[in-house]
C-alpha positions in Angstrom: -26.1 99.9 -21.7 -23.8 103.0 -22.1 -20.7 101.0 -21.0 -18.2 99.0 -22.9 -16.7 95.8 -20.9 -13.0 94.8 -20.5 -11.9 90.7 -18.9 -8.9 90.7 -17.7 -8.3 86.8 -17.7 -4.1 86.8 -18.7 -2.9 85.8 -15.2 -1.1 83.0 -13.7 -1.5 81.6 -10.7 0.9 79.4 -8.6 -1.6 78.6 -6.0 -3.3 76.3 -8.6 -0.8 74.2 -8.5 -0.9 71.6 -11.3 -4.1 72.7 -12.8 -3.2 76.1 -14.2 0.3 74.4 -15.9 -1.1 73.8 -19.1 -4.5 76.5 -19.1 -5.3 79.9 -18.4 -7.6 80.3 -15.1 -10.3 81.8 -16.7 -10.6 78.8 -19.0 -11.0 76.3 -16.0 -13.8 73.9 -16.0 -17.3 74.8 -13.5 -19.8 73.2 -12.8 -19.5 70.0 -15.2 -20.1 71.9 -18.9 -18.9 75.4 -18.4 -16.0 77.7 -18.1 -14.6 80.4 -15.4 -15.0 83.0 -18.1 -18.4 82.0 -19.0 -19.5 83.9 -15.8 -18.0 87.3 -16.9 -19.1 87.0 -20.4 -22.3 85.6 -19.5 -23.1 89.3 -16.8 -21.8 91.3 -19.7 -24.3 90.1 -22.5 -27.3 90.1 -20.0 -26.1 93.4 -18.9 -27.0 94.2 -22.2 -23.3 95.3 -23.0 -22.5 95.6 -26.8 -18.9 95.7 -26.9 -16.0 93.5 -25.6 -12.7 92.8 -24.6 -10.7 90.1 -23.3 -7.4 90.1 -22.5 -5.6 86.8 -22.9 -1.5 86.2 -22.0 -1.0 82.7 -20.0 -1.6 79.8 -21.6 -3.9 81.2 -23.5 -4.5 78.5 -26.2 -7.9 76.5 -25.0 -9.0 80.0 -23.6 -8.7 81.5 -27.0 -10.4 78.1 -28.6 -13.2 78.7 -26.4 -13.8 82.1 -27.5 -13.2 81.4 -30.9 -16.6 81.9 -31.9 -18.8 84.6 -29.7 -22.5 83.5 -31.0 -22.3 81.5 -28.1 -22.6 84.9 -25.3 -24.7 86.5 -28.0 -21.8 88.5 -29.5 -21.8 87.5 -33.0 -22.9 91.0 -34.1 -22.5 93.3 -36.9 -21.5 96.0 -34.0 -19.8 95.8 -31.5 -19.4 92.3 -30.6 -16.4 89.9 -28.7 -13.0 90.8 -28.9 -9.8 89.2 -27.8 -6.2 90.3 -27.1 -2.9 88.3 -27.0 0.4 90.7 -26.0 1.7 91.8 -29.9 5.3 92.9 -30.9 5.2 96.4 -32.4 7.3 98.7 -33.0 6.5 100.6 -30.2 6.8 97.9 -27.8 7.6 94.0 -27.1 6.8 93.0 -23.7 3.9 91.0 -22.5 1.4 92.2 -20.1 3.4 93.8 -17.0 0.3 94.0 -15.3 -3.6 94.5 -15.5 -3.1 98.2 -15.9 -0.4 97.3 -18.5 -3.1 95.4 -20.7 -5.3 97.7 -21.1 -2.3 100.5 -21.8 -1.3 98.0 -24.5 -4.7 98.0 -26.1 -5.5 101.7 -25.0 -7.0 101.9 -28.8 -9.6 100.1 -28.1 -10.9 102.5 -25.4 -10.2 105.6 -27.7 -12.0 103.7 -30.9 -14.9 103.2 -28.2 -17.9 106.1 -28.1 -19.4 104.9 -24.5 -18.6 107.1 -22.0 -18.5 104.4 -18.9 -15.8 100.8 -18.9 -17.0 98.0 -17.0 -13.8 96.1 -16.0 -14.4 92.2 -14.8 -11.6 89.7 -14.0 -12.5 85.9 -15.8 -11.5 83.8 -12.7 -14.7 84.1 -10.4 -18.5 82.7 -10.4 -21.1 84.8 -9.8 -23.9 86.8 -11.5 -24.6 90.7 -11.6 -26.4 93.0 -13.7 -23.8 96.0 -14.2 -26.4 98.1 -15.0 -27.0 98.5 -11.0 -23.8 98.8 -10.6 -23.0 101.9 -13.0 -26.9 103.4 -11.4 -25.0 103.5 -8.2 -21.9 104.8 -9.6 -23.3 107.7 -11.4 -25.9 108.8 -8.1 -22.4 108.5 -6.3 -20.9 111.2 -9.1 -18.1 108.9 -8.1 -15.0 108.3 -10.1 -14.1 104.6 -9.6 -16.8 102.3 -7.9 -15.5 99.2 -6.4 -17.6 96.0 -6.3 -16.7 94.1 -3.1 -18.3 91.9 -0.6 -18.6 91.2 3.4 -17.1 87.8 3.8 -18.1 85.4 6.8 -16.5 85.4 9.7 -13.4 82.9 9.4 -12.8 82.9 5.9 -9.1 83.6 5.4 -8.8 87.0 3.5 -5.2 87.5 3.1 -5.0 87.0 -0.4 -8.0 89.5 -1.7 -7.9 93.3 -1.5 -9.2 94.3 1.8 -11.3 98.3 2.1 -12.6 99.9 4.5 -15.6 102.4 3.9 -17.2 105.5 5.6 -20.9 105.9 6.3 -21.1 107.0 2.6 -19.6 104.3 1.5 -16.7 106.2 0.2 -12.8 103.7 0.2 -11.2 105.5 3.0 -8.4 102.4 3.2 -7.5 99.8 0.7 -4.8 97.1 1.3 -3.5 94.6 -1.3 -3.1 91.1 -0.2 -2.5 92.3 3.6 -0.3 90.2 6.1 -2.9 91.1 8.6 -6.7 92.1 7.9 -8.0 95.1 9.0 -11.2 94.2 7.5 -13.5 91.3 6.0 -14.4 93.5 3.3 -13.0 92.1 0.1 -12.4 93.6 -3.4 -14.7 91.3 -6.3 -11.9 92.5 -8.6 -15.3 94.6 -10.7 -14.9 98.1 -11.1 -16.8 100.9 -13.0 -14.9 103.7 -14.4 -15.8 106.6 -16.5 -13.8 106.1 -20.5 -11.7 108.9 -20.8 -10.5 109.3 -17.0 -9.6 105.4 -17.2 -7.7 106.6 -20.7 -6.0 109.4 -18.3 -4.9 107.4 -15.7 -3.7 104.4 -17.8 -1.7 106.7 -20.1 -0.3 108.2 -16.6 0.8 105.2 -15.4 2.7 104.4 -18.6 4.7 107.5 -18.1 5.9 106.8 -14.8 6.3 102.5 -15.3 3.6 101.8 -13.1 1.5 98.3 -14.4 -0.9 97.3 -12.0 -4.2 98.6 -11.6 -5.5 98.2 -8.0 -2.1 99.1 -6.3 -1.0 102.3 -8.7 -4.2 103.6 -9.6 -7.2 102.3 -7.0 -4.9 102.5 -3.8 -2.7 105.4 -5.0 -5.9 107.4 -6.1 -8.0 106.4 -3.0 -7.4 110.0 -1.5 -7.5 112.0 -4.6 -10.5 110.3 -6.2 -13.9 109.9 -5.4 -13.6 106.2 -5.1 -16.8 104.1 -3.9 -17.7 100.6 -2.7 -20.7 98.5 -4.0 -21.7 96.1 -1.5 -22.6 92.5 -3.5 -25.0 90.3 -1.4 -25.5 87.1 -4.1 -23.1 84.3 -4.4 -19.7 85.0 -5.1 -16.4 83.2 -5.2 -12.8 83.6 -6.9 -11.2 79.9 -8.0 -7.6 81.3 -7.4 -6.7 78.4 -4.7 -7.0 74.5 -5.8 -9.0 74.7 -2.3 -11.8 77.3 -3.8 -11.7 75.6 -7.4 -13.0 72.6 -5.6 -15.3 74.0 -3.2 -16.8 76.2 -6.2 -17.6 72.8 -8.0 -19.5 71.1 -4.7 -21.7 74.1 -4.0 -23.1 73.1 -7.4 -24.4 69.8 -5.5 -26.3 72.3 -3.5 -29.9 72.4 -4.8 -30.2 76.2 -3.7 -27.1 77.4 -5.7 -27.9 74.9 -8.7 -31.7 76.8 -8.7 -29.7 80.6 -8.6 -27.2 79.8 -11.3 -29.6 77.6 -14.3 -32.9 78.3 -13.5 -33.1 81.7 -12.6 -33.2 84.7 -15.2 -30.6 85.8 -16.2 -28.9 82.5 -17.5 -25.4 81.8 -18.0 -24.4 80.7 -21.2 -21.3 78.4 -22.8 -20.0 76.9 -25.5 -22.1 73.9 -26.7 -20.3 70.9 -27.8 -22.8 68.2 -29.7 -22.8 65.2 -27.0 -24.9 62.5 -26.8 -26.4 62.5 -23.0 -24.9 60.9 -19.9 -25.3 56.9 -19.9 -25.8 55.3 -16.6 -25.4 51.2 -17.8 -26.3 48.5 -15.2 -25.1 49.1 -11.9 -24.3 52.1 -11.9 -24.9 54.3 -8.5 -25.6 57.6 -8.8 -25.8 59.8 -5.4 -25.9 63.4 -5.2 -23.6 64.5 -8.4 -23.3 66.7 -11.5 -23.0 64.0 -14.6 -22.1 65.6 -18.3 -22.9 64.6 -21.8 -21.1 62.3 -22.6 -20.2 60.4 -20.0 -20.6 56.7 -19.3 -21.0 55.6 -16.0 -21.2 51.8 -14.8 -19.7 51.8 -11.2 -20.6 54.6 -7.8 -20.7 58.3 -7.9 -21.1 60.1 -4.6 -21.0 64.0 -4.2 -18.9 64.3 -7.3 -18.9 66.4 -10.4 -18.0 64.5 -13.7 -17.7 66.8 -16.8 -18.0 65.6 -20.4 -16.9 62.7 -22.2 -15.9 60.6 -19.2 -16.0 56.9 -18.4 -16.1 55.3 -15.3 -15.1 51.6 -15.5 -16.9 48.8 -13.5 -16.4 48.7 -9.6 -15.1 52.3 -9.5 -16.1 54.3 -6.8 -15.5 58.1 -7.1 -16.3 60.4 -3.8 -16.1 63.8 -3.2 -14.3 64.1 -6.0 -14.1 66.0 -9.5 -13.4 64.4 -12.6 -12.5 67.0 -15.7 -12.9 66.5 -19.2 -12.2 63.3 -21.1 -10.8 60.8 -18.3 -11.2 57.3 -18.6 -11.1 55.7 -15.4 -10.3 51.9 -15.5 -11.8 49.1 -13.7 -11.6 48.8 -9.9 -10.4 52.0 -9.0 -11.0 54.0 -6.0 -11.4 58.0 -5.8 -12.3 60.5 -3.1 -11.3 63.9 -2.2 -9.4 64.3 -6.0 -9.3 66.5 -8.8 -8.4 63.9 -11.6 -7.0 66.1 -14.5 -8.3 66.3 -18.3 -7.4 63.8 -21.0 -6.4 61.3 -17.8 -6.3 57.8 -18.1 -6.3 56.1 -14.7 -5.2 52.7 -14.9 -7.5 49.9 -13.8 -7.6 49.4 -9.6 -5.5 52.4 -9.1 -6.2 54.1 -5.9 -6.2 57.6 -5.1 -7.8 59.7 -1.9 -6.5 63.1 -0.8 -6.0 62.9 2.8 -6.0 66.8 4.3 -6.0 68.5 1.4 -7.5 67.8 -2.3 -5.4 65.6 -4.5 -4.8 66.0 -7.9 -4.2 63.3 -9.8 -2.3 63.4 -13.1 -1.3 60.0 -15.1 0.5 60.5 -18.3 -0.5 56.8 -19.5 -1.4 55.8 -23.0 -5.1 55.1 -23.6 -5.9 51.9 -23.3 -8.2 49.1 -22.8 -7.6 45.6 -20.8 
């Protein structure tokens, strides 16, 4: 593919509440053995893209262990290959990232070094799949200097928080709001755009000048009159994990048979990082109803509508429902769960009792582990 690819996955975000306080949002567990980043990387590699970037900042350490080696996405090339960024000190400059269209101003060089004339830029906090190569078709019938990926969402779903666009019979951006108090639109940004090299080099290096950092609000809404600026309609599954709400709702739709099908066993696959695990036990007893077990688990009590990730036990007479259980929890004897997120490394002491009434609980106990 004649494109290079950039991840923005540096970002916090508040609405995660407890989750995100000790790891990056791209690096936040999917689907029982996979990453949010995994996604991105995962489209980039199929897309048959040779060369990229990520750009790491927030609590960055099990994001960078995760990409530590990048045979995993088929990166482990001679050229080309996986790169990551942290914010540096030089002598130029010492700030961390201001913004997303600080980041890539920070590591302009590796746009200059690059020969491709096109930049596919991703964010690593969303599950879907998409073939780029589409995407930049579209964008170079279009003669079109940015193309926006973005998405009709259902009638209902609250919008606020995404970039909302309006488009014109030629699907040209006519209006794009940031995070608008009111909607004018259920046309959302997928935070995927398509840029040619060396005008993304220009209008980074102009924003520099005049302290501007972010890239949708000083360059795509700024531009939207100025450039030739178009939308990409995505019809496939989509969804951003940027609310403890949508983290969790992203995990059930895995239960779903339809989206399980779409995502591992239909080409193009999505790939992660392998750890050696023996496969899930299920010892006497145990009642297994609709979920997403991991290697490594051990299971001996009931599991309804949940997703348990690796390396997790589940003591006798638990009951876990609707519920998600990260990485490495060991859940004593006796305990009830529903409607929780149970954090990694957890060790929920025998007949605790936890259910999120309303909204989704999650459940963090600093206790030692321990067996009774």
């Amino acid at each position: 593919m004649r494109a290079i690819g950039i991840i923005l996955a540096g970002g916090n975000n508040h609405r995660m509440k407890e989750l995100s306080q000790k790891r990056a949002i791209a690096a936040m567990p999917i689907a029982g053995s996979y990453r949010s980043i995994d996604f991105a990387l995962s489209n980039m590699t199929n897309s048959r893209i040779q060369r990229v970037a990520v750009f790491t900042q927030y609590n960055a350490r099990s994001l960078n262990e995760h990409l530590s080696s990048s045979k995993w996405w088929d990166f482990g090339r001679k050229q080309g290959g996986l790169s990551v960024f942290t914010p540096t000190v030089t002598s130029e400059n010492s700030s961390w990232y201001r913004g997303t269209a600080d980041a890539i101003y920070q590591n302009l060089d590796f746009l200059k070094e690059s020969h491709e004339p096109y930049v596919v830029i991703a964010s690593g906090d969303c599950v879907y799949k998409m073939d780029y190569n589409k995407v930049l078709e579209y964008h170079i019938a279009k003669k079109a200097d940015i193309t926006v990926v973005c998405k009709d969402m259902p009638a209902g779903v609250n919008v606020d928080r995404y970039g909302i666009l309006k488009m014109n019979e030629e699907s040209r951006i006519e209006e794009f709001e940031e995070k608008p108090i009111v909607a004018k639109s259920n046309t959302i940004s997928c935070g995927i755009y398509v840029v040619r090299r060396r005008q993304l080099i220009e209008l980074i290096e102009k924003c520099a000048e005049e302290g501007q950092y972010d890239f949708v609000k000083d360059i795509l809404i700024r531009y939207k009159n100025m450039k030739r600026i178009y939308g990409y309609k995505m019809q496939d599954y989509w969804k951003n994990i940027a609310t403890v709400e949508d983290y969790f709702h992203a995990n059930m739709d895995f239960l779903k048979p339809d989206i399980r099908n779409y995502f591992f066993r239909q080409y193009p696959d999505i790939y992660s990082k392998v750890d050696d695990l023996p496969p899930a036990k299920y010892n006497v007893g145990a009642k297994i109803k609709n979920s997403l077990i991991s290697s490594g688990s051990i299971i001996n009590g009931v599991v309804e509508d949940s997703v348990i990730f690796r390396d997790v036990f589940v003591g006798n007479n638990c009951t876990i429902k609707n519920s998600i259980i990260l990485n490495d929890v060991y859940i004593g004897d006796n305990t009830y769960i529903e409607n929780c997120i149970v954090e990694s490394h957890d060790t929920i002491r025998a007949n605790s009792y936890h259910k999120g009434e309303g909204d989704i609980k999650i459940v963090i106990e600093k206790n030692d582990r321990f067996v009774i």
